[in-house]
C-alpha positions as CSV (number, residue, x, y, z in Angstrom):
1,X,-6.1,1.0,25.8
2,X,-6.3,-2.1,27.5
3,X,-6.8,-5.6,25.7
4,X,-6.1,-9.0,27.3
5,X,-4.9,-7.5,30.8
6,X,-2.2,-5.4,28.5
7,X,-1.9,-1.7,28.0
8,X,-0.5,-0.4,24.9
9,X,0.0,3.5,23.8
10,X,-1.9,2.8,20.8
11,X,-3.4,0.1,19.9
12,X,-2.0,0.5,16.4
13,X,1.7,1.4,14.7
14,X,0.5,2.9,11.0
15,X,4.3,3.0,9.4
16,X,4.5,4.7,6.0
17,X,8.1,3.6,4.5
18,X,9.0,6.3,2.1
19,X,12.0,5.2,-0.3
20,X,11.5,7.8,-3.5
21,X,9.9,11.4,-4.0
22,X,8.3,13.3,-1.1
23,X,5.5,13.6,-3.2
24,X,4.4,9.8,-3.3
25,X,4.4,10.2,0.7
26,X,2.6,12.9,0.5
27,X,-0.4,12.0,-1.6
28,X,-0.4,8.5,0.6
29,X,-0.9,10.8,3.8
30,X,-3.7,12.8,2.2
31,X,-5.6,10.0,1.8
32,X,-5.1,8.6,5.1
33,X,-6.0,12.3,6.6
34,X,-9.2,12.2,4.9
35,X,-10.2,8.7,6.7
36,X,-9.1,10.2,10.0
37,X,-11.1,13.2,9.0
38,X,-14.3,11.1,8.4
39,X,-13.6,8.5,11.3
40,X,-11.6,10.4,14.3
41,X,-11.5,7.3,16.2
42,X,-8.7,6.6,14.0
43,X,-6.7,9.0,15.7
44,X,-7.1,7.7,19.1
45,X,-6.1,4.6,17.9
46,X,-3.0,5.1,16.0
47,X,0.2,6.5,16.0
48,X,1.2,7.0,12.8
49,X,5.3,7.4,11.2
50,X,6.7,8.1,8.2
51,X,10.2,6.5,8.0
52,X,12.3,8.6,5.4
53,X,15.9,9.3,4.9
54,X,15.3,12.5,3.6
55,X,16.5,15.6,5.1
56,X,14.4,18.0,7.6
57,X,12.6,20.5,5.3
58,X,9.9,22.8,5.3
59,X,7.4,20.3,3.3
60,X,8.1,18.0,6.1
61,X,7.4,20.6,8.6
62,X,4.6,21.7,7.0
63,X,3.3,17.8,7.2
64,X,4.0,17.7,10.6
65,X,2.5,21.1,12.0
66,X,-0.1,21.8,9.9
67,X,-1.7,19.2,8.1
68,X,-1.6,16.9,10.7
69,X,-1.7,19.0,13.6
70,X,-3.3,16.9,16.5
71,X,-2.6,14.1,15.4
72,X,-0.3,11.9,16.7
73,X,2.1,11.7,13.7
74,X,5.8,11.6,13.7
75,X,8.6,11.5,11.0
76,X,11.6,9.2,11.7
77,X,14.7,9.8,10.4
78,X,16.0,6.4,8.9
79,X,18.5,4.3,6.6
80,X,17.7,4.4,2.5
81,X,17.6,0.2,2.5
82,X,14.1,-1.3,3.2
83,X,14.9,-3.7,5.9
84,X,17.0,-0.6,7.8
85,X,13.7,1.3,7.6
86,X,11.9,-1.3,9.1
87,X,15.4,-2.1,11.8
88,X,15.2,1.4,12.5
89,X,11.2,1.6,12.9
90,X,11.5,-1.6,15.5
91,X,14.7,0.1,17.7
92,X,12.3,3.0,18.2
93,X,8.7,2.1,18.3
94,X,8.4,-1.3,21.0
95,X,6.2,-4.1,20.9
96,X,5.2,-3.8,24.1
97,X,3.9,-0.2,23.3
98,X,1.6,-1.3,20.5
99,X,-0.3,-4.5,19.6
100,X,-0.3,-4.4,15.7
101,X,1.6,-2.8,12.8
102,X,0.4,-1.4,10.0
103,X,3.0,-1.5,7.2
104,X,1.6,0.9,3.9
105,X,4.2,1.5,1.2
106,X,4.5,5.0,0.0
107,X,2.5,4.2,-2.6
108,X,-0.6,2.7,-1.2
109,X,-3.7,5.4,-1.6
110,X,-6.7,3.6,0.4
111,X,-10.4,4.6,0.3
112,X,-11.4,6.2,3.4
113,X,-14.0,3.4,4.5
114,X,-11.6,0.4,3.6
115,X,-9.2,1.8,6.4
116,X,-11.9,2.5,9.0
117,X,-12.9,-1.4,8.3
118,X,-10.3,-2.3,7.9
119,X,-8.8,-1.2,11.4
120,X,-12.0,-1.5,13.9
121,X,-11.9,-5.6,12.6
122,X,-8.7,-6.8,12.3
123,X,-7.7,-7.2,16.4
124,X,-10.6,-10.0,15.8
125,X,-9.7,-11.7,13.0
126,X,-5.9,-11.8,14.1
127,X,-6.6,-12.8,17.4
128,X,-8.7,-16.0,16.1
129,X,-5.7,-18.1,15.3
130,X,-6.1,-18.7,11.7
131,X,-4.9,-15.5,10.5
132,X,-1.5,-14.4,9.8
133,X,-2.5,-11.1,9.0
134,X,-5.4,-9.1,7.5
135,X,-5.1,-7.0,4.0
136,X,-7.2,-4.8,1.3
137,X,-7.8,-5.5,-2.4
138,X,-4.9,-3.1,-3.7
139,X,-5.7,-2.4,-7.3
140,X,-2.3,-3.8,-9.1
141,X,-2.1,-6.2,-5.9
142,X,-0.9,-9.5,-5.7
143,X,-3.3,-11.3,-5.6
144,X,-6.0,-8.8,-5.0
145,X,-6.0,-7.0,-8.4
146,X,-8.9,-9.2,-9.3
147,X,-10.8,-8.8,-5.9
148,X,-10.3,-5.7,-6.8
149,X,-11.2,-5.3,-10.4
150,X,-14.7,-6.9,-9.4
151,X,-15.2,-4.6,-7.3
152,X,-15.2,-1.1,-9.0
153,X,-15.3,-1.7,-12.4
154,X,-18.4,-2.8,-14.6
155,X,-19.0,-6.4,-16.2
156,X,-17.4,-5.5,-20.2
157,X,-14.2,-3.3,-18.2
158,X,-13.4,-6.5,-15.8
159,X,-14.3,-9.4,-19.3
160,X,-11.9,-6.7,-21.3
161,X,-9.1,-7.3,-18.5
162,X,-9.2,-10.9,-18.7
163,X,-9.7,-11.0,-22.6
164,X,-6.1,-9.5,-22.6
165,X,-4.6,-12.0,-19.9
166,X,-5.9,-14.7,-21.9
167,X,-3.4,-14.0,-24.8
168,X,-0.6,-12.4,-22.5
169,X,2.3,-13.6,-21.0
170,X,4.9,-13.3,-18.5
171,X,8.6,-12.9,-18.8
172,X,10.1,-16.4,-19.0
173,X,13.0,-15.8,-17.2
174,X,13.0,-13.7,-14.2
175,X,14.1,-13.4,-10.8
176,X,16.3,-16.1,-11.3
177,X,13.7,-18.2,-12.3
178,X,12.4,-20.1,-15.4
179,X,8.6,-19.5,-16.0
180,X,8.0,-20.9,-19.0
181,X,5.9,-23.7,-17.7
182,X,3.7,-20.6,-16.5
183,X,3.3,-19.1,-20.1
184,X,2.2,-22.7,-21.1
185,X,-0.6,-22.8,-18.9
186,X,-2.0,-19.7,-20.4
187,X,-2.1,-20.6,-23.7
188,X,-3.8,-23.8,-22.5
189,X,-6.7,-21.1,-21.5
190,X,-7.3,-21.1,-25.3
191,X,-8.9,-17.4,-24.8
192,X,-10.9,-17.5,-21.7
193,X,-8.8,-16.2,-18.9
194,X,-8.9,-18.7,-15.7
195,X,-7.4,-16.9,-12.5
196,X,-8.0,-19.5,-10.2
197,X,-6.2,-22.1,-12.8
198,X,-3.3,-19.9,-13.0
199,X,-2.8,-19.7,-9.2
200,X,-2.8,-23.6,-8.9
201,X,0.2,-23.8,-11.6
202,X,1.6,-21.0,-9.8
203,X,1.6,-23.3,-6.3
204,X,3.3,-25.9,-7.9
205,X,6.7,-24.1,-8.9
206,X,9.6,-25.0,-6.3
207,X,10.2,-21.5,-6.1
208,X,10.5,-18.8,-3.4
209,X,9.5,-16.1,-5.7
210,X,5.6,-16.8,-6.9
211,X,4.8,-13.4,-6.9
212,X,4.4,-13.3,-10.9
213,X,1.2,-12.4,-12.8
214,X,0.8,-10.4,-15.5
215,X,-0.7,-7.5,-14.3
216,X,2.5,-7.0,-12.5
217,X,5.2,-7.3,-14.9
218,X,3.1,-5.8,-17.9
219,X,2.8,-2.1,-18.1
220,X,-0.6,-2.2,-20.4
221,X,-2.5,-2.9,-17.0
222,X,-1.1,-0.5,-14.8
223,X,-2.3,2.0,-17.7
224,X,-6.2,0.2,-18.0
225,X,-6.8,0.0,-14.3
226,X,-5.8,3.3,-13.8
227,X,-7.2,5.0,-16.4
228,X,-10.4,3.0,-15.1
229,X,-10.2,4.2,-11.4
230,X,-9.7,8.0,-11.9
231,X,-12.2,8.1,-14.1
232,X,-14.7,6.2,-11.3
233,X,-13.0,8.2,-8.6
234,X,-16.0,9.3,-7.0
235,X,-17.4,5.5,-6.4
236,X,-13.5,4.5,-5.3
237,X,-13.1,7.3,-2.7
238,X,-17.2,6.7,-1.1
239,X,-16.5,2.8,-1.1
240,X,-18.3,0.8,1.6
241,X,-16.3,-2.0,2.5
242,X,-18.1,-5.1,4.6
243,X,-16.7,-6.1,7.7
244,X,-16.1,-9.3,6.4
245,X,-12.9,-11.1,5.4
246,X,-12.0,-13.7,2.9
247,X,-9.5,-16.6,4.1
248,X,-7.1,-16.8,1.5
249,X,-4.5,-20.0,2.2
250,X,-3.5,-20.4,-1.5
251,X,-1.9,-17.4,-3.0
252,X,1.4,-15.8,-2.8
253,X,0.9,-12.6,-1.3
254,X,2.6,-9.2,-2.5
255,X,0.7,-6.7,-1.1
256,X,1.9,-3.7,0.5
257,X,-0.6,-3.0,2.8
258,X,-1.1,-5.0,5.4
259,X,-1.9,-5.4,9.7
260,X,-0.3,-7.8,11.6
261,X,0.3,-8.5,15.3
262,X,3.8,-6.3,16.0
263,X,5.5,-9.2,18.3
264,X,4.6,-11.6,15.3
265,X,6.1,-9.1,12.4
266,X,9.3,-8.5,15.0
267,X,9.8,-12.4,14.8
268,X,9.8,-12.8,11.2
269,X,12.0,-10.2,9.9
270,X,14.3,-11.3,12.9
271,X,14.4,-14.6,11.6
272,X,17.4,-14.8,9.0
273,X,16.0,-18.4,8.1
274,X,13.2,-16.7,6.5
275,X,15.1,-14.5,4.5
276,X,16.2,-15.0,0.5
277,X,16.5,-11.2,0.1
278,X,16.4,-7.7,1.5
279,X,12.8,-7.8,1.5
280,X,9.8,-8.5,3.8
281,X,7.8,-10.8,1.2
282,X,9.0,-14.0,0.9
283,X,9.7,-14.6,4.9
284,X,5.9,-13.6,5.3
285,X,4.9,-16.3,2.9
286,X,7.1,-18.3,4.4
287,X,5.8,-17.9,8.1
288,X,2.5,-18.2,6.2
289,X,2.9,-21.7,5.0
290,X,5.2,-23.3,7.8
291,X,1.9,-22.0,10.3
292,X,-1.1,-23.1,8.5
293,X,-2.1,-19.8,8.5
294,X,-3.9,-17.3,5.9
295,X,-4.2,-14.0,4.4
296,X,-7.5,-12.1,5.3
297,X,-9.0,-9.6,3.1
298,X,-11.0,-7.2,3.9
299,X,-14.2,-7.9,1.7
300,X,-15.5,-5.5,-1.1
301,X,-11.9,-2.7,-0.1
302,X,-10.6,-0.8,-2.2
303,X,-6.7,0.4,-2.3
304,X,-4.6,2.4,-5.1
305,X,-1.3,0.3,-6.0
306,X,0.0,1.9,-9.2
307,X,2.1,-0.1,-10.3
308,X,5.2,-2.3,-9.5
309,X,8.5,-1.5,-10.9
310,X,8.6,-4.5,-12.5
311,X,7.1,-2.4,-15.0
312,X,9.6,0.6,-15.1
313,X,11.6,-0.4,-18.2
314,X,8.4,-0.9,-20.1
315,X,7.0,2.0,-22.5
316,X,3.5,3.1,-23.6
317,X,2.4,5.8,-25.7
318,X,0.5,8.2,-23.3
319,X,-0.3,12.1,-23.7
320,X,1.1,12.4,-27.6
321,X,4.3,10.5,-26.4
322,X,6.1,7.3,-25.7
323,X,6.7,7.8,-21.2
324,X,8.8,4.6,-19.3
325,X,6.9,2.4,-16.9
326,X,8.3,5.1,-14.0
327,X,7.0,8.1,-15.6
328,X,4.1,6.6,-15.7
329,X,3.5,6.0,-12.1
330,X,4.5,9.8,-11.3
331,X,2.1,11.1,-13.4
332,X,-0.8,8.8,-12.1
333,X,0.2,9.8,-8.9
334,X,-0.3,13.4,-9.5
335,X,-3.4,12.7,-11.4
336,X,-4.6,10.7,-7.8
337,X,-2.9,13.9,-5.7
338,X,-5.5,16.3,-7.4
339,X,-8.0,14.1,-6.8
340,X,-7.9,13.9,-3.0
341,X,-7.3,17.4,-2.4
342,X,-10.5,18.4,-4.0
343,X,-11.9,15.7,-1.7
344,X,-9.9,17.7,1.7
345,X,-10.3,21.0,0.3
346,X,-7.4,22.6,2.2
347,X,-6.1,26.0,1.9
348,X,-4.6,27.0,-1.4
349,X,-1.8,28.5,0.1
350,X,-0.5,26.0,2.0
351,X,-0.7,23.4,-0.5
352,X,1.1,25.3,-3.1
353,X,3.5,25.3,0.2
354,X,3.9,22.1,0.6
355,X,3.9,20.9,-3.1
356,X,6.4,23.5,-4.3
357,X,8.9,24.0,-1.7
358,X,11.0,20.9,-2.5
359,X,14.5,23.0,-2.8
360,X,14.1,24.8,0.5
361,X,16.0,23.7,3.3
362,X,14.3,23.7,6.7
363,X,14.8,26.5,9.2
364,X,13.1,25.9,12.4
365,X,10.5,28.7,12.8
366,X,10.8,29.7,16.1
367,X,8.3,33.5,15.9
368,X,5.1,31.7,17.4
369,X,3.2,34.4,15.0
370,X,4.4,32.4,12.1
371,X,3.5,28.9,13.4
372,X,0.3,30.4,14.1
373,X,-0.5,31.7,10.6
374,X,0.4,28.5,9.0
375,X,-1.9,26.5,11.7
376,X,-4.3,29.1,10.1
377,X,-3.6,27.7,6.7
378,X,-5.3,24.6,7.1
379,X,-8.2,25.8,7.8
């Protein structure tokens, strides 16, 4: 592929960072099979990894040879940390190889048309200048929960969401910080939730972290929204998105899903200036702000975020007992892993393969029979 007298392998470097359970990388990958299933110029234009530190196994193998067989998918050995995923990722993969990254979390489950968009339009909007990067409406995302919400859920489900920010709160102290200014601005809402007000008290803390909202560091919402989404399912999965993008310049941005020019992402998490932590966030909202530059968001997307784990202490009474803000996630995410794989249909035996075998170590299969058979399975 040649762009602006360059020639890169693949226009794109997809990077799934897996830091947990197998399974939450596994039910991510699903979804993005389906969207190369539905739109194969996705595989021409993307190389796609999963960065894990987990051992070799036969689930991984299984991932690798049969379900995406043909594509051009690779799993990279790498460090625990986050940033050694992403050092690891950068001393293997070059930027003169590919033009843009694609960073998704392990937890990121995107609608099939949001990633076709979301892909074929973002060399553009990058390219114009303006943009430090381009982004979907993730469902728990900061701040697309309410692009989001909009979106797929009806009028009295989205007023029902901001009926319970409008009395909520936010921890006060957190992150180091002191919010309590924050909580003061809600209950000047006086009922009658005001996101846009919210964000411009946000702004005005000397802070690094402005990532805070509600939905993110109360566990009631991660339950609504997805409680809400699998039970619209069908209209998340056939989403159209637009191939427009909204210019966002005043929000802190959280998401976890997002493309950006490689060279560009190399520089920032290079830059130790940038850095407060041992994450990726605040230097990209810091790059951000000292550029003049804004978030683009792929108009009328739709992406799964669970939840954060700001939320993981929490408890809520779900399924005739009281399950932690972790449990929580895990079970949504098998309740979203069932839903996809009546979506790919793929053979029973392989999935039962690749869902159970999580004690078996990995013996390289070297009887061409066998390799064949499970090719078989896929189909």
């Amino acid at each position: 592929m040649e762009i602006n007298n360059k020639v890169y392998k693949k226009q794109y470097l997809f990077c799934i960072l897996q830091y947990r359970k197998i399974e939450f990388s596994i039910t991510t990958l699903l979804y993005v099979l389906l969207a190369l299933r539905k739109y194969p110029v996705l595989k021409s234009q993307c190389k796609i990894v999963l960065a894990t530190s987990e051992k070799y196994s036969l689930r991984y193998w299984l991932l690798k040879k049969v379900l995406f067989s043909g594509i051009d998918f690779e799993i990279l050995k790498s460090p625990v940390t986050y940033m050694l995923k992403l050092d690891k990722i950068f001393k293997t993969y070059s930027t003169t190889d590919f033009k843009y990254f694609v960073k998704c979390d392990e937890d990121i489950l995107v609608s099939s048309d949001s990633l076709y968009k979301i892909l074929q339009n973002s060399e553009t909007v990058i390219e114009s200048g303006n943009a430090l990067l381009t982004t979907l409406n993730l469902s728990t995302g900061i701040p697309s929960w309410n692009y989001f919400a909009k979106q797929l859920f009806d009028k009295s489900f989205y007023d029902q969401i901001n009926k319970l920010l409008a009395n909520d709160s936010i921890p006060e102290q957190i992150w180091g910080n002191d919010y309590k200014v924050i909580n003061s601005k809600i209950r000047s809402f006086d009922g009658q939730w005001n996101e846009n007000k919210y964000w411009e008290e946000i702004n005005q803390l000397n802070y690094d972290y402005k990532g805070i909202h509600p939905v993110r560091t109360s566990i009631q919402y991660s339950e609504l929204i997805n409680d809400s989404i699998l039970l619209n399912f069908k209209q998340f999965i056939s989403n159209i998105s637009k191939n427009e993008f909204a210019y966002v310049n005043n929000r802190y941005f959280c998401n976890s899903f997002f493309v950006i020019n490689y060279t560009t992402y190399f520089n920032i998490i290079n830059n130790k200036d940038l850095f407060v932590d041992n994450f990726d966030e605040v230097p990209i909202n810091k790059h951000k702000n000292l550029n003049n530059l804004a978030f683009c968001f792929l108009e009328e997307s739709l992406a799964v975020h669970i939840s954060y784990n700001s939320v993981y202490h929490q408890k809520v009474f779900k399924n005739g007992k009281y399950t932690s803000g972790d449990k929580l996630e895990y079970y949504y995410l098998l309740e979203y892993q069932k839903k996809i794989l009546k979506e790919i249909k793929p053979s029973k035996i392989y999935i039962w393969l690749l869902l159970n075998c999580n004690h078996l170590n990995f013996i390289y299969f070297k009887n061409i029979s066998l390799i064949k058979f499970f090719k078989k399975l896929r189909s």
